[in-house]
C-alpha positions as CSV (number, residue, x, y, z in Angstrom):
1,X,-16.1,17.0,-11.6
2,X,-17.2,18.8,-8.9
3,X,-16.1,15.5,-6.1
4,X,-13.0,15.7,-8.0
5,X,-12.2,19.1,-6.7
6,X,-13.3,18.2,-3.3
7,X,-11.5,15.3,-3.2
8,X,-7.8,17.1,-4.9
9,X,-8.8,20.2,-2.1
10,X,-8.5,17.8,0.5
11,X,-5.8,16.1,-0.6
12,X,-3.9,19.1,-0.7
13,X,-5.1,20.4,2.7
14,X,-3.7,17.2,4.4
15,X,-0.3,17.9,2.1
16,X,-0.3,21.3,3.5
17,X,-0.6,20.3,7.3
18,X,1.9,17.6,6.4
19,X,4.2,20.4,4.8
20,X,3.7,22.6,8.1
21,X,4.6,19.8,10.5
22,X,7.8,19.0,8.7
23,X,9.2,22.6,9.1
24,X,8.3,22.8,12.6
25,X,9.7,19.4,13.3
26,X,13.3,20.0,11.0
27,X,13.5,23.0,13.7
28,X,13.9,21.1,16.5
29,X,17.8,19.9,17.0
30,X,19.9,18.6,19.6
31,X,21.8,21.0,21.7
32,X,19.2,23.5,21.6
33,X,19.4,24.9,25.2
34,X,23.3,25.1,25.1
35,X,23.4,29.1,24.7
36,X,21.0,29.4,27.8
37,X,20.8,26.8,30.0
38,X,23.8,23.9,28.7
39,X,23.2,22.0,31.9
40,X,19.8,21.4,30.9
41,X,20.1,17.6,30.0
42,X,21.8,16.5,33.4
43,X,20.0,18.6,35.9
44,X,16.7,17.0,34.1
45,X,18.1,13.5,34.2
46,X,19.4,14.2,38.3
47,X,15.9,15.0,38.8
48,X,14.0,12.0,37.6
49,X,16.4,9.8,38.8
50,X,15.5,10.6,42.2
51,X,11.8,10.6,41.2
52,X,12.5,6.7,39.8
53,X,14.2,6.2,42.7
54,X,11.8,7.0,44.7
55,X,8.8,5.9,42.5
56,X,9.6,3.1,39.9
57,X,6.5,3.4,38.6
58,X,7.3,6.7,37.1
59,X,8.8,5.2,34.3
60,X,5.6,3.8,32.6
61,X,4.0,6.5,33.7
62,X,6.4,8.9,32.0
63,X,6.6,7.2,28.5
64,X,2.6,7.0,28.6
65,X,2.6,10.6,29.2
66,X,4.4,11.4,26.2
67,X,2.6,9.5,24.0
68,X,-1.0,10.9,25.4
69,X,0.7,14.4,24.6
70,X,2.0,13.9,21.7
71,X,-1.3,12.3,19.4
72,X,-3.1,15.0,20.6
73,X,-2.5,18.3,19.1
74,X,1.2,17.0,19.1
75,X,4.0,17.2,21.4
76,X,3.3,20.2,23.3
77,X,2.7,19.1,27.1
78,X,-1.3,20.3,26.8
79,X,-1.8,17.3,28.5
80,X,-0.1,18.4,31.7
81,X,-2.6,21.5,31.6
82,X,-5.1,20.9,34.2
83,X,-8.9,22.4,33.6
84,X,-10.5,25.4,34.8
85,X,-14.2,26.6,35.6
86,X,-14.6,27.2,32.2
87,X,-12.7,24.3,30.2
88,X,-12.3,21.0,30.5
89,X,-8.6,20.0,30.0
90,X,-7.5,16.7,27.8
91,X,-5.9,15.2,31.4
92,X,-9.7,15.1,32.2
93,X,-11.0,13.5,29.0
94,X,-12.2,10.0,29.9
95,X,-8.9,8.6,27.7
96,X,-6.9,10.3,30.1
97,X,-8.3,9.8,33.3
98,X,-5.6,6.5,33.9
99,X,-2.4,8.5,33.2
100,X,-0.8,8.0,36.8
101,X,0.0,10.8,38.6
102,X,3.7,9.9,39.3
103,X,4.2,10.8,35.2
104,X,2.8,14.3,35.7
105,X,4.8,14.6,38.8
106,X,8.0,13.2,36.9
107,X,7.7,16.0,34.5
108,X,6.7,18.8,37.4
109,X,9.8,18.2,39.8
110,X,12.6,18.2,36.7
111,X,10.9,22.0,35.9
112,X,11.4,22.7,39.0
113,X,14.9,21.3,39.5
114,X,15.7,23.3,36.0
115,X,14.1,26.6,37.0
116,X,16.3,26.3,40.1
117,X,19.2,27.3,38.1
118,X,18.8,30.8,37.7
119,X,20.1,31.0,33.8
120,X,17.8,28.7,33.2
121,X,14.6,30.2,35.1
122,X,11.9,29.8,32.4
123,X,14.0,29.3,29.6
124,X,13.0,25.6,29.0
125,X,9.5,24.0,27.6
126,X,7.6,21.8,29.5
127,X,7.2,20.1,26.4
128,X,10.7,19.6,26.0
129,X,11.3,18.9,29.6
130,X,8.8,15.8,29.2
131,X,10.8,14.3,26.1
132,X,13.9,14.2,27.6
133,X,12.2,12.9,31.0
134,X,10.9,10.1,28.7
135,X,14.7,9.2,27.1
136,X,15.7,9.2,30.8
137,X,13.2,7.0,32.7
138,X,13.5,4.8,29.7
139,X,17.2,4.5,30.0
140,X,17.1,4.1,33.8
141,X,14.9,0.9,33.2
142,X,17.4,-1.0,30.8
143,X,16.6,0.5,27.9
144,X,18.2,2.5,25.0
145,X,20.2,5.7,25.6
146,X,19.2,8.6,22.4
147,X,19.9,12.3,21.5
148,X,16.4,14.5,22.0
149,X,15.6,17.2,19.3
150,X,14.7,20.1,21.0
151,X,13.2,23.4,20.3
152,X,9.4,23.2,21.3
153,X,7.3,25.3,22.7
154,X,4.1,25.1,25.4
155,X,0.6,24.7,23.6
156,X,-1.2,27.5,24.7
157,X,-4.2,25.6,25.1
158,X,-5.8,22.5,26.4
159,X,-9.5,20.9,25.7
160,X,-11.0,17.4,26.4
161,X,-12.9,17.3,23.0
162,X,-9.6,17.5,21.2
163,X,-8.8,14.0,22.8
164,X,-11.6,12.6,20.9
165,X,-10.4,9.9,18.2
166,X,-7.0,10.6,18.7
167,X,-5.6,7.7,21.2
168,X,-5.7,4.3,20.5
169,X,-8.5,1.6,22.7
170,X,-6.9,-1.6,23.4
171,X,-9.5,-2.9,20.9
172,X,-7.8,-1.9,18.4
173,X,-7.0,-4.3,15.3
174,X,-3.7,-3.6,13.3
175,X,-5.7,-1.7,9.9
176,X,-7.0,0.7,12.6
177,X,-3.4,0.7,14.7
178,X,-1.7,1.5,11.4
179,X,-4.0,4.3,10.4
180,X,-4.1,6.2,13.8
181,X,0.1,5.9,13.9
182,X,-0.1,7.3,9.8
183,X,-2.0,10.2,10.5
184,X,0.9,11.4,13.0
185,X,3.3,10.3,10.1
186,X,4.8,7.6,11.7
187,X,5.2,4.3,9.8
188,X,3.9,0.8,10.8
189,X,7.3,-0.2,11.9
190,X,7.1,2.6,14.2
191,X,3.8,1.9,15.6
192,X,4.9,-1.6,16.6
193,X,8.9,-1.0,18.0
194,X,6.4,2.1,19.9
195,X,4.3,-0.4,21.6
196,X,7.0,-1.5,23.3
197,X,6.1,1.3,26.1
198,X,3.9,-1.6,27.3
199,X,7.2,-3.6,28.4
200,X,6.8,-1.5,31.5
201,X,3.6,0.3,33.6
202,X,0.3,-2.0,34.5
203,X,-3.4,-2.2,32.3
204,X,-6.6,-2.1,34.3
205,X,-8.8,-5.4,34.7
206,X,-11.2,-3.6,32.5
207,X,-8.6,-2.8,29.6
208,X,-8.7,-7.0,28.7
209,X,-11.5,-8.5,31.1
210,X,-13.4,-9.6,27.4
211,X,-9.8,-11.5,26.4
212,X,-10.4,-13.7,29.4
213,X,-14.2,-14.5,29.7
214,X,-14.5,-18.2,31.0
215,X,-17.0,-18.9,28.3
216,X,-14.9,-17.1,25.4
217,X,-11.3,-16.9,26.2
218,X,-9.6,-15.1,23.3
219,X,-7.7,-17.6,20.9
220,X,-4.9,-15.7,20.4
221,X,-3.7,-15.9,24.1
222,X,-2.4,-18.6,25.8
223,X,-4.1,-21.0,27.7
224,X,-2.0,-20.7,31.0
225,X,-1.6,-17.0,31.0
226,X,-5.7,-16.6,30.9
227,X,-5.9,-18.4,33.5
228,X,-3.6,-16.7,35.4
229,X,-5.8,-13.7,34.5
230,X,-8.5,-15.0,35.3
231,X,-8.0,-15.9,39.0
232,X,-6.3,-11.8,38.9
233,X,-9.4,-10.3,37.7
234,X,-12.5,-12.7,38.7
235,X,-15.8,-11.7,37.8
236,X,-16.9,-8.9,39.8
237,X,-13.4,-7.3,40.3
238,X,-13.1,-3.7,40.9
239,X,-12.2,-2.6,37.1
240,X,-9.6,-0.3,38.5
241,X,-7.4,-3.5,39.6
242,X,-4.1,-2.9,37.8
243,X,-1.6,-6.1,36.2
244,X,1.7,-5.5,34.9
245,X,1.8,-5.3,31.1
246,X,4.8,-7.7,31.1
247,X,4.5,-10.2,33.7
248,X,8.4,-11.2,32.7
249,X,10.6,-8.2,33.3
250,X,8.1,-5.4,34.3
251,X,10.8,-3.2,35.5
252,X,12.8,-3.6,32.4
253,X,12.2,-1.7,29.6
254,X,13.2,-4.1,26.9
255,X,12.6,-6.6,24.1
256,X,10.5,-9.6,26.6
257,X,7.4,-7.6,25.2
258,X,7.9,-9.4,21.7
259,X,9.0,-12.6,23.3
260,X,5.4,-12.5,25.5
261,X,3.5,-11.7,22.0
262,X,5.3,-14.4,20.4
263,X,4.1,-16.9,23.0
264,X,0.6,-15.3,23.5
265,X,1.2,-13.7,26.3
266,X,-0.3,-9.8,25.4
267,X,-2.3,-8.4,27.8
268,X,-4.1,-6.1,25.2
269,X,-6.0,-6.8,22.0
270,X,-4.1,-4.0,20.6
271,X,-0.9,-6.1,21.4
272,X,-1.6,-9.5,20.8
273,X,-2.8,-8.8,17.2
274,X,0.7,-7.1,16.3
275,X,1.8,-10.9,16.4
276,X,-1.5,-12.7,15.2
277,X,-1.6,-10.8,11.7
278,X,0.6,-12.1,9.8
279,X,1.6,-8.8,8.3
280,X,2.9,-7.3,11.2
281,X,3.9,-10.9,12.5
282,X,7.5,-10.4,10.8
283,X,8.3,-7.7,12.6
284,X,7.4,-8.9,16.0
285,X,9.3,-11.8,15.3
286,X,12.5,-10.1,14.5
287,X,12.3,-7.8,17.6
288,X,11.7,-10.9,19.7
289,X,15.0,-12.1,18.6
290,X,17.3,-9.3,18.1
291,X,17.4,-6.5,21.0
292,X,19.6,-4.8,18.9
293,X,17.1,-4.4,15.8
294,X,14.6,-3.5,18.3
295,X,16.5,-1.1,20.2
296,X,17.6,0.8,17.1
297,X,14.2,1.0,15.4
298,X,12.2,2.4,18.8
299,X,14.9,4.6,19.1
300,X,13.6,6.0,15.1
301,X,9.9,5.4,16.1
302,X,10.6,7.6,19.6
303,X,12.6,10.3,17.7
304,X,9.7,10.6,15.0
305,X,6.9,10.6,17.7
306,X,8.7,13.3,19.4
307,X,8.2,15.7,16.4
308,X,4.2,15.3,15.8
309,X,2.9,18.3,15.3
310,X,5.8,20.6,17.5
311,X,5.1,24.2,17.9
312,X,8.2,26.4,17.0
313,X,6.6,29.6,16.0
314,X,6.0,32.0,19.0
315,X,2.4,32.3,17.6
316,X,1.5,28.8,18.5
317,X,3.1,28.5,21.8
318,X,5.6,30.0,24.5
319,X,7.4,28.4,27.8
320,X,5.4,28.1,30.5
321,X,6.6,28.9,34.0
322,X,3.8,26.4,35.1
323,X,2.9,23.5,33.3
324,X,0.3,22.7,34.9
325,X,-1.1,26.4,33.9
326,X,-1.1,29.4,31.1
327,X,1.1,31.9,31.6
């Protein structure tokens, strides 16, 4: 009786945070900035043009970004906070230590470009500044155009522990995928049209060096592409050596990612097994073969992800004039 309790008390806790996340989340809308700033949108999207322009790398580094911020204590640009004698930030956690500058920086000159406009001088989030950068690098690289919900507000705090458990390895099978992506309420569906942020940006040598081993080359790649791997990252390479995720269209942020998983040509475990169990093999298929079904359910997966665990209430957060800093 008394594991019965336990088990209907936690069951009802994880309704309750469940409950809370919805509210927050049906408060965002698109829109939201059109009373005080209604430029908003364009003078973000001027902004990281020019920072794409300048930087193509930005654009991996951007939709990475988002994701890192969002699975950990939800979409609230905490991981833009940097750390201080006293606390160590989730940018420093060991997870975070290969987000690339250039997505930081992304996020950094669009606040500034916004704050420029004196209306609009600390009247817009980081945290929503970093969604809509992430709609506009993706759309500058080929990919689908969406509407961004709006409405959230700075976390007003940052730690490295927090990070812990929260982000997927690359080691990752598809049970353990699928239960990460469920805890943030986002469906299996979602969790693979979501992977397809790996159609653009670069994995370190030590990311998949086991995939490749001479002795042991995983089965599920294919031949040619580990060997093409291999003579990348030899035995001995500096770890740090960085490959494109999609050796097809890199630049393109588009549906080649399936194609390459359909052909065994995922860089990651955590990709490659998206086609190798059958369960999720459907789906990979389908995207493979029609952009359009692809396009339209990322564009649902992004639009989810970008209300995991939101802050709305002035008690949980505020707009920083810094995101890099507290207020």
């Amino acid at each position: 009786m008394g594991a019965g309790i336990r088990i209907l008390a936690a069951v009802l806790a994880v309704a309750a945070a469940a409950g809370v996340t919805t509210r927050c989340a049906a408060q965002l809308r698109q829109g939201y900035y059109d009373a005080v700033c209604p430029d908003v949108e364009k003078i973000v999207r001027d902004a990281v043009t020019k920072k794409v322009q300048a930087a193509p790398v930005s654009v991996g580094a951007t939709i990475r970004l988002f994701f890192h911020d969002c699975f950990v204590e939800g979409c609230d640009a905490s991981v833009i906070l940097v750390s201080t004698g006293n606390n160590t930030a989730e940018k420093d956690h060991v997870s975070n230590l290969s987000l690339a500058g250039d997505g930081f920086d992304t996020v950094i000159q669009a606040k500034a470009a916004v704050d420029a406009v004196p209306q609009c001088t600390n009247q817009v989030s980081c945290a929503d500044i970093l969604a809509m950068a992430t709609r506009d690098v993706i759309a500058l690289a080929g990919g689908p155009s969406y509407a961004v919900e709006l409405g959230r507000l700075d976390g007003l705090s940052s730690t490295a522990t927090s990070v812990d458990g929260k982000l997927p390895p690359p080691s990752f099978n598809l049970d353990q995928l699928t239960s990460l992506f469920a805890a943030n309420n986002l469906s299996q569906t979602d969790m693979i049209a979501l992977s397809a942020g790996h159609t653009v940006g670069f994995a370190h040598c030590g990311t998949f060096a086991s995939r490749i081993q001479p002795t042991a080359v995983d089965p599920t790649m294919d031949a040619g592409y580990a060997s093409q791997l291999q003579a990348a990252c030899p035995a001995g390479v500096d770890p740090n050596v960085a490959l494109e995720l999609d050796p097809v269209t890199p630049r393109g942020f588009d549906n080649q990612f399936f194609v390459n998983l359909v052909q065994g040509r995922g860089l990651l475990t955590s990709d490659q097994v998206l086609f190798a169990d059958p369960r999720s093999q459907p789906t990979v298929v389908a995207f493979s073969q029609n952009a359009t079904a692809f396009e339209e359910a990322f564009v649902a997966a992004i639009t989810n992800l970008g209300r995991v665990g939101v802050k709305t209430d002035p008690s949980q957060g505020n707009i920083r004039r810094d995101c890099a800093f507290l207020n």
